[in-house]
GUGUNU-341424 format. One record per residue: y, z, x of N, C-alpha, C in turn. Coordinates in steps of 0.05 Angstrom, whole numbers, plus 5000, padded with zeros to 4 digits. Atoms other than C-alpha are relative to their C-alpha. Example, Ala and Ser with C-alpha at 12.3 -4.5 7.8 and 13.67 -1.06 7.14 Angstrom:
BEGIN
497650005018491051565246502450005018
497649994984497951435273502250144985
***
This chain:
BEGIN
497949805002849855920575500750054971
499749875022851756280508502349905000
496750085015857956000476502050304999
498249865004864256460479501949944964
498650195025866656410404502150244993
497149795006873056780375498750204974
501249775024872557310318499749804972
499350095028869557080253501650014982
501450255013870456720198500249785026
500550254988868556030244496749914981
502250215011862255480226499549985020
502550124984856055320254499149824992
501350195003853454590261496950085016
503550004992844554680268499949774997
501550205002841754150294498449905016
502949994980834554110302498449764996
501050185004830353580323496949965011
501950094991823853180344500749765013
499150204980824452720398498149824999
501850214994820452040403499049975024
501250144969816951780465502449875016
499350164991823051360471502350185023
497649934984828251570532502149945005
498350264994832850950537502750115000
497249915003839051350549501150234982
499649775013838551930511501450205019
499549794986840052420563503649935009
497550084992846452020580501550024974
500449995018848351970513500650244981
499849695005847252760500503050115005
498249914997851552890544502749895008
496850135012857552480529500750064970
500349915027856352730459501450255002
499049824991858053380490501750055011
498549914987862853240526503049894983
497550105006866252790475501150244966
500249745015864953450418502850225008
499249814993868753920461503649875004
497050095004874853450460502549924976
500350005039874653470387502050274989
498849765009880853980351498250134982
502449875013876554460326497650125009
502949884987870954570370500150255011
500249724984869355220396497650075023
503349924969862855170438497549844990
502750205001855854860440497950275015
502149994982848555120460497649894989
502750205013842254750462498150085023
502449924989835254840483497349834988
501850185002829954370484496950075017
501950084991822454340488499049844984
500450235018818354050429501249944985
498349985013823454200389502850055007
497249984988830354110405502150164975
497849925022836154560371501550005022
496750134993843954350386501050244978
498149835026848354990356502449925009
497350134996855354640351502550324990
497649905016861455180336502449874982
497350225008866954960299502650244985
496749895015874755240268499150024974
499850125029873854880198497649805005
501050245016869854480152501349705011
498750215002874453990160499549855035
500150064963874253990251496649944990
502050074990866653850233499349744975
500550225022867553380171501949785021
499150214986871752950226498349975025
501850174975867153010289497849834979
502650265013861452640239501749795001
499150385012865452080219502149875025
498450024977867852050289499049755010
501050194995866451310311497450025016
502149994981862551440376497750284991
502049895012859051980341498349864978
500350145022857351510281497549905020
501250174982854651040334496650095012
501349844994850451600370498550084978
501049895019847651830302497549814990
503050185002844151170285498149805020
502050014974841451050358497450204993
502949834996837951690349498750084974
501650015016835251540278498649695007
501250204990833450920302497249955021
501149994964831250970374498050315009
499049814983831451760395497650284983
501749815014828452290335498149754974
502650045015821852250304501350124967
499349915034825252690245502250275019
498749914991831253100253501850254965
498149965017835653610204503250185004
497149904999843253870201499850224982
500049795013844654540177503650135009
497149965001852254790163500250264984
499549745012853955560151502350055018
499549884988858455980159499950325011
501249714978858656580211502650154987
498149795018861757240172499850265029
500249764991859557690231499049855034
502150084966857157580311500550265016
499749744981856258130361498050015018
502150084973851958140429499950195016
501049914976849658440491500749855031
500550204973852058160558499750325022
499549844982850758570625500749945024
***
């Protein structure tokens, strides 16, 4: 589903990855990530899409609503499972959105 986001200025967290062989709870994991994101002041939406390559587009308010989900404990936690355990190689990308406009029917 396409994220509903309000009128720019807002921020976009990119984050694309490569997944390992390993499974051990990732999927559970994901989505408590997601579910603990959206409980986060500041968030505005999420979409993700995965095949070999996985991208996670996070919305956010402020710099600041996404300089506190990182240093968010159980995000901390989740971060070096999946440099550990989870991605083969992964990168973060942080802009912001000056313009958005779509097509629904």
């Amino acid at each position: 589903m396409i994220a509903q986001t309000p009128k720019p200025p807002y921020y976009v967290v990119i984050f694309t990855s490569v997944r390992t062989e390993v499974d051990e709870g990732y999927a559970e994991m994901a989505d408590y990530m997601l579910e603990l994101a959206q409980s986060q002041d500041g968030f505005l939406g999420a979409e993700s899409a995965r095949n070999e390559l996985g991208i996670t587009v996070s919305y956010w308010k402020s710099l600041e609503s996404i300089k506190n989900w990182k240093h968010h404990v159980e995000h901390v936690k989740a971060r070096e499972k999946g440099r550990n355990i989870w991605y083969s190689s992964y990168k973060t990308r942080i802009a912001r959105v000056e313009m958005d406009y779509g097509f629904e029917q």
